[in-house]
VMD Tcl script that builds the backbone (N, CA, C; Angstrom):
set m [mol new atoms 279]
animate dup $m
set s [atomselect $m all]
$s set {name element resname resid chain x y z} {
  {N N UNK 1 A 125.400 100.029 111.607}
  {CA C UNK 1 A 124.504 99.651 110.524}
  {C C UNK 1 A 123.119 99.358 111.114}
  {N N UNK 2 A 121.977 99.963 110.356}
  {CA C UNK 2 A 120.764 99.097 110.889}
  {C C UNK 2 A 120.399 98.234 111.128}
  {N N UNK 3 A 119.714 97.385 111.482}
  {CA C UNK 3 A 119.192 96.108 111.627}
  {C C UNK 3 A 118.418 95.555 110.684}
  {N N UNK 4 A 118.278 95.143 110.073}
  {CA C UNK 4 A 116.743 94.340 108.798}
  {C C UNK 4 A 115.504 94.015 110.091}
  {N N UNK 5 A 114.687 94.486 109.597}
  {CA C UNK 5 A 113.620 93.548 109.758}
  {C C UNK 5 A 113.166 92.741 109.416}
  {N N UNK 6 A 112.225 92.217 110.428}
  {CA C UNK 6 A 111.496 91.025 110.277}
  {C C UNK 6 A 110.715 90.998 109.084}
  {N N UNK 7 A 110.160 89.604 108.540}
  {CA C UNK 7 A 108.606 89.953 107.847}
  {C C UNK 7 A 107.823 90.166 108.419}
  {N N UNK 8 A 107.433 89.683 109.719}
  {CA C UNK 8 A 106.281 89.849 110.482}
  {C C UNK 8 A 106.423 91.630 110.783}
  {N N UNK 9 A 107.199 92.008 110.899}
  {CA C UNK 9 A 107.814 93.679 111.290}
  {C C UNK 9 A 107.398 94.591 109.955}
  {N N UNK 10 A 107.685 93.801 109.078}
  {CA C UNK 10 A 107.921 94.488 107.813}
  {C C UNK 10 A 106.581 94.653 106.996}
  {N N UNK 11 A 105.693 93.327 107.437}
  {CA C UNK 11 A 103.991 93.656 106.815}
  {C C UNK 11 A 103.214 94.691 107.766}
  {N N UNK 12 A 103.700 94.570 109.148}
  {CA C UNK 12 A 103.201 95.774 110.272}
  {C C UNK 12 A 103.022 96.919 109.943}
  {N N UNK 13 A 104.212 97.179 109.585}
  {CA C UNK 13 A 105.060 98.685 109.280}
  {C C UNK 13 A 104.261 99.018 107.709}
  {N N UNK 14 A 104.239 97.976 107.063}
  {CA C UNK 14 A 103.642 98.332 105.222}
  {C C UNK 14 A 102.115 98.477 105.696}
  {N N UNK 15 A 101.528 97.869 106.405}
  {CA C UNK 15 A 99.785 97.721 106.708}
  {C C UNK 15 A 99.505 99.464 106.951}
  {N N UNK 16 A 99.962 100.237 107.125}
  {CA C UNK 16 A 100.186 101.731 107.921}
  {C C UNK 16 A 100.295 102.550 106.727}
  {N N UNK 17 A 101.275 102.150 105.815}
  {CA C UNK 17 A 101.745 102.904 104.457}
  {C C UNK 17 A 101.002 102.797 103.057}
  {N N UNK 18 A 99.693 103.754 103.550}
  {CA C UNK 18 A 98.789 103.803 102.340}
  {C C UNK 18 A 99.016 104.001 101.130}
  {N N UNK 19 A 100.482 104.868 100.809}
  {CA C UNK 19 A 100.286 104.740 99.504}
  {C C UNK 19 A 102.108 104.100 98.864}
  {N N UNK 20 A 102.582 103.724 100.125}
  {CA C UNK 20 A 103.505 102.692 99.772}
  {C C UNK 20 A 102.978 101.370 99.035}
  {N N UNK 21 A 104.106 100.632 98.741}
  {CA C UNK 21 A 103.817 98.933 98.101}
  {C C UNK 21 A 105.212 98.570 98.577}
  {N N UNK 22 A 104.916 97.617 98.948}
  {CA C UNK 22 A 106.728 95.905 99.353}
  {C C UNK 22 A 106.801 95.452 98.002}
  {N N UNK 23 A 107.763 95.936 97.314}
  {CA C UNK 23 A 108.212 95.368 95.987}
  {C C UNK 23 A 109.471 94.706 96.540}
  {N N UNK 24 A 108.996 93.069 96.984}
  {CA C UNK 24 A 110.617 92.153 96.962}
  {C C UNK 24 A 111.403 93.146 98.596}
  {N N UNK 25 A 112.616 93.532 98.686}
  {CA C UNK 25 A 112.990 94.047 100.033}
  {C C UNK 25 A 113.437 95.914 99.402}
  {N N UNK 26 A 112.223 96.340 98.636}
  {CA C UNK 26 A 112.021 98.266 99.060}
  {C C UNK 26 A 110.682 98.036 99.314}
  {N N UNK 27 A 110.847 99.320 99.618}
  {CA C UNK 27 A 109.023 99.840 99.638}
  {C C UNK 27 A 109.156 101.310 98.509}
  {N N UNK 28 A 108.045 101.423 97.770}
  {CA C UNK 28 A 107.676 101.782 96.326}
  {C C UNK 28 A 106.940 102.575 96.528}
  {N N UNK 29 A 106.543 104.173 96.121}
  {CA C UNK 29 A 105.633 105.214 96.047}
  {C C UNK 29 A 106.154 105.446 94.785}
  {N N UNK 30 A 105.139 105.696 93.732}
  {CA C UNK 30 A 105.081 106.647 92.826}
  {C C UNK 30 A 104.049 108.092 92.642}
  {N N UNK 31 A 104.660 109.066 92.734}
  {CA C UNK 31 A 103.555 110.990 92.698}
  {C C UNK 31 A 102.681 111.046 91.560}
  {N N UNK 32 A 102.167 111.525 91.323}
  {CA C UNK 32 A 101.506 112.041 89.751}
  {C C UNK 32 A 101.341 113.358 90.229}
  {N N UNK 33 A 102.114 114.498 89.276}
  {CA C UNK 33 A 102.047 116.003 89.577}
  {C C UNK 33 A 101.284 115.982 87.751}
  {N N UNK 34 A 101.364 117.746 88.536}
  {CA C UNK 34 A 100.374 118.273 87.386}
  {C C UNK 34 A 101.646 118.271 85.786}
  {N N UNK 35 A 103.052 118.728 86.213}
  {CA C UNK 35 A 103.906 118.480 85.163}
  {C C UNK 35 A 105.191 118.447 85.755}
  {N N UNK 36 A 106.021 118.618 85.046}
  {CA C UNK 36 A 107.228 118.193 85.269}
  {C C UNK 36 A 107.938 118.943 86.313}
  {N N UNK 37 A 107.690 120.977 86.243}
  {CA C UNK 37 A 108.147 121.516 87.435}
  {C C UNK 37 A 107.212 120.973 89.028}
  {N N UNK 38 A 105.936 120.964 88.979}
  {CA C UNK 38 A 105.946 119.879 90.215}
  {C C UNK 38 A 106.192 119.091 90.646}
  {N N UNK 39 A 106.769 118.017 89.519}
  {CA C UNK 39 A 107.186 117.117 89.900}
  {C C UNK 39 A 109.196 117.086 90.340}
  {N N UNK 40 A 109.667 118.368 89.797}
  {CA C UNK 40 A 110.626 118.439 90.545}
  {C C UNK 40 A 110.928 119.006 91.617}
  {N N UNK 41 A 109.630 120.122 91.691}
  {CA C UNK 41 A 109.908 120.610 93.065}
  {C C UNK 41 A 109.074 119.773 94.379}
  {N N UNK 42 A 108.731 118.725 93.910}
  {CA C UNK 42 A 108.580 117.548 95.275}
  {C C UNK 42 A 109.754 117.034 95.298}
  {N N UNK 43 A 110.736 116.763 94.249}
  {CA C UNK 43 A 112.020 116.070 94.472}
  {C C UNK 43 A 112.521 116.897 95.604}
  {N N UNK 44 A 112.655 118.702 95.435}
  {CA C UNK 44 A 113.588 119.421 96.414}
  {C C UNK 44 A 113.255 119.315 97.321}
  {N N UNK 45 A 111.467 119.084 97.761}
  {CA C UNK 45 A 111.540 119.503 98.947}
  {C C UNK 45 A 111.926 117.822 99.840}
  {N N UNK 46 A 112.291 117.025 99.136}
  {CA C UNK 46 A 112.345 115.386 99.791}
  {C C UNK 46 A 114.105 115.921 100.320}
  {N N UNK 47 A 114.788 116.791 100.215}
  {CA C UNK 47 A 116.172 116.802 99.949}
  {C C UNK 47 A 116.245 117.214 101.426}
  {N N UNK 48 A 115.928 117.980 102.208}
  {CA C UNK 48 A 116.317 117.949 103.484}
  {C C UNK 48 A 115.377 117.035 104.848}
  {N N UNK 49 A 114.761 116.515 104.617}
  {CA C UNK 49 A 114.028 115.603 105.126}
  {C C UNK 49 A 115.439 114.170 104.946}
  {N N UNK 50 A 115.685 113.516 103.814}
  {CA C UNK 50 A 116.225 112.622 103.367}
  {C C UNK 50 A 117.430 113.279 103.937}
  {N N UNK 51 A 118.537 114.197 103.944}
  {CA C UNK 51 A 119.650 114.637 104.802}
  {C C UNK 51 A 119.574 114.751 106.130}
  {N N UNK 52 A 118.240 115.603 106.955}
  {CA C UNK 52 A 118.423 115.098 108.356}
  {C C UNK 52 A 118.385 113.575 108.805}
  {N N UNK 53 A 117.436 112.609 107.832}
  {CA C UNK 53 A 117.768 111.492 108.306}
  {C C UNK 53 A 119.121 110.616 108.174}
  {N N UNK 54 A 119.640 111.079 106.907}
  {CA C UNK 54 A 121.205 110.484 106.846}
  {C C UNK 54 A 120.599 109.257 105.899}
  {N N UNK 55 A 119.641 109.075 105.205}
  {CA C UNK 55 A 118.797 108.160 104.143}
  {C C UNK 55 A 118.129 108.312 103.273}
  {N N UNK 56 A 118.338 108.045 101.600}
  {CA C UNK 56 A 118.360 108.959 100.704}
  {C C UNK 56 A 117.321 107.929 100.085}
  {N N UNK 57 A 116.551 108.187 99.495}
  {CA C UNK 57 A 115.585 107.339 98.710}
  {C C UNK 57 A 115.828 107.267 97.030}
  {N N UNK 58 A 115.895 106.209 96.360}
  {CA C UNK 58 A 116.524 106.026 94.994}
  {C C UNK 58 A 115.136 106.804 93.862}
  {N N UNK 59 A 115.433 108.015 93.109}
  {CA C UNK 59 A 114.543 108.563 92.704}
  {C C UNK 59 A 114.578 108.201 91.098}
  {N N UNK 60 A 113.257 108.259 90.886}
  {CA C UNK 60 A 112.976 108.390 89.489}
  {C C UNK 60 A 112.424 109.486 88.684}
  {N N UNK 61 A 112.785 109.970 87.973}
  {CA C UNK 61 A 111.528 111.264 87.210}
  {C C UNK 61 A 111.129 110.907 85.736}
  {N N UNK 62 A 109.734 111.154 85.402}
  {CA C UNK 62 A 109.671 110.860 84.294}
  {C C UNK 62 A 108.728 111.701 83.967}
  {N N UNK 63 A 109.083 112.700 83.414}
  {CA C UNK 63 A 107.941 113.931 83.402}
  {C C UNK 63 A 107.284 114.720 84.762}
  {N N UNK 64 A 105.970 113.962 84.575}
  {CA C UNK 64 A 105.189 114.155 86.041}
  {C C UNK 64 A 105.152 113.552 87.111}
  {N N UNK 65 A 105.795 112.355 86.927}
  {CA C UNK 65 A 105.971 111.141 87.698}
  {C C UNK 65 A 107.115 111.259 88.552}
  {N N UNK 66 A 107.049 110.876 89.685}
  {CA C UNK 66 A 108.346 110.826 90.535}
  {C C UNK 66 A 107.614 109.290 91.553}
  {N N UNK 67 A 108.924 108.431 91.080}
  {CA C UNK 67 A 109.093 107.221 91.850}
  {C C UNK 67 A 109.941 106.942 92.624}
  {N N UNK 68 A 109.624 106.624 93.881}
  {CA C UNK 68 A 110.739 106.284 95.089}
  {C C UNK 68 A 110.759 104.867 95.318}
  {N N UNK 69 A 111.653 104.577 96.011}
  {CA C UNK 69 A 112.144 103.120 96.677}
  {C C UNK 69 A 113.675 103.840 97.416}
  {N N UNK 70 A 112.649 103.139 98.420}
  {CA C UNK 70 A 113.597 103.065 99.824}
  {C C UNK 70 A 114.236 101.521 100.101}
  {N N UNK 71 A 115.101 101.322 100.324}
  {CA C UNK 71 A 115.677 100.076 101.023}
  {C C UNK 71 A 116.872 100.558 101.950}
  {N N UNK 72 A 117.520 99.895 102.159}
  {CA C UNK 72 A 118.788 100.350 103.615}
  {C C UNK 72 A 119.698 99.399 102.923}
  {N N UNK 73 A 120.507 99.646 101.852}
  {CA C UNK 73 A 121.725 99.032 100.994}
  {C C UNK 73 A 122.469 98.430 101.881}
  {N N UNK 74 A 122.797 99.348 102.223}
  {CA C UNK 74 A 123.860 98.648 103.557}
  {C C UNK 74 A 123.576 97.091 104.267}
  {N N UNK 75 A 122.290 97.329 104.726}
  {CA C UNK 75 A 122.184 96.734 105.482}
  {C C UNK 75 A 121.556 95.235 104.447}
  {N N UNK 76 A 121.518 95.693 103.514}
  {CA C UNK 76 A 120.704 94.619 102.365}
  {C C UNK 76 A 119.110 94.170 102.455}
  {N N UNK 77 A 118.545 94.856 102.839}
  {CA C UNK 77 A 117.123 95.090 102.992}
  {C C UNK 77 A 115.914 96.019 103.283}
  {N N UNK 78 A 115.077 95.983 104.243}
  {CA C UNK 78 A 114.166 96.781 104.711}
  {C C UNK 78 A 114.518 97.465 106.479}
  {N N UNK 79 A 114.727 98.470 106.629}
  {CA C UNK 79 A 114.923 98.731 108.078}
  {C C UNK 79 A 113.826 99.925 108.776}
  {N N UNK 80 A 114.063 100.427 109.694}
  {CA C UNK 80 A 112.975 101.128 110.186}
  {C C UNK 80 A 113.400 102.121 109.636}
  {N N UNK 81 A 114.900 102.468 109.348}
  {CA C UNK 81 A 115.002 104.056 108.480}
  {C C UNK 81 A 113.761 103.623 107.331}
  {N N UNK 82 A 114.030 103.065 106.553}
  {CA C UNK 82 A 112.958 102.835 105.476}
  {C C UNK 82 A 111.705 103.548 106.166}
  {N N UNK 83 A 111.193 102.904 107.138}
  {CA C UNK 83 A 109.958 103.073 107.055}
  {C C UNK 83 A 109.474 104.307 107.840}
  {N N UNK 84 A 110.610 105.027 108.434}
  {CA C UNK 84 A 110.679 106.135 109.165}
  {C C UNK 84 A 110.353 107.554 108.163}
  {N N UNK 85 A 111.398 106.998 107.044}
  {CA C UNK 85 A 111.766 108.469 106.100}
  {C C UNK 85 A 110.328 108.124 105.245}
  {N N UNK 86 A 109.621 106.880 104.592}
  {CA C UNK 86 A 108.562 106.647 104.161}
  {C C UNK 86 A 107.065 107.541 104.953}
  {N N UNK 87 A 107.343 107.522 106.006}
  {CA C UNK 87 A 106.270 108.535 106.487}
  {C C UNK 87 A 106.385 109.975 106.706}
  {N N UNK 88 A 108.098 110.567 106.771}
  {CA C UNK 88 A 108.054 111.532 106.284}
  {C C UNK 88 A 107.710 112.239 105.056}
  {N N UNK 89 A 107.493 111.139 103.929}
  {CA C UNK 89 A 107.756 111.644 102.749}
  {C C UNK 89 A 106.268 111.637 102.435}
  {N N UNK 90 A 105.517 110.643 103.066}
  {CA C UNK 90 A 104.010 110.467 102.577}
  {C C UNK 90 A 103.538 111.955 103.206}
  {N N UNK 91 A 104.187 112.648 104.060}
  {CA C UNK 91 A 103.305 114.029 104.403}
  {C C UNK 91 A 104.202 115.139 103.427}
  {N N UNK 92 A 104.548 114.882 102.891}
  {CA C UNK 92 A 104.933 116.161 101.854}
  {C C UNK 92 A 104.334 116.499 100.693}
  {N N UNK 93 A 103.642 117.397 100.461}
  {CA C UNK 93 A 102.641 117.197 99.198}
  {C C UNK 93 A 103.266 117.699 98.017}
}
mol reanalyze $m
mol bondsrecalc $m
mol representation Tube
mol addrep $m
């Protein structure tokens, strides 16, 4: 199982993640696409990124909108997978 981080670890790691937010123990991105097929084909391409890491991010769709939150269930908080797969995902356009 991962480890949790710290807070002091955990504001480090968020200070870096421009278009993340610390909502409580996830970290929060929401997309704005042009409509709904962009906004699902950012879902696909999150699908093998999120499988090589073995850490799946809890998705939302709402039209154009696609909202993530990452946390590490398991582990009951914030871990570096979080913040690992969070910077993979911030480079996927």
């Amino acid at each position: 199982m991962a480890q949790l981080l710290t807070e002091a670890q955990i504001q480090e790691r968020a200070s870096i993640l421009s278009d993340w937010t610390l909502e409580g123990l996830t970290l929060r991105c929401t997309r704005k696409f042009k409509d709904f097929i962009e906004a699902i084909d950012f879902v696909n391409r999150l699908v093998e990124p999120a499988e090589s890491a073995g850490h799946h991010p809890d998705i939302e769709v709402s039209y154009n909108k696609v909202k993530l939150t990452l946390t590490t269930h398991d582990a009951g908080g914030l871990t570096q997978k979080d913040f690992d797969l969070a910077r993979v995902i911030s480079q996927i356009q």
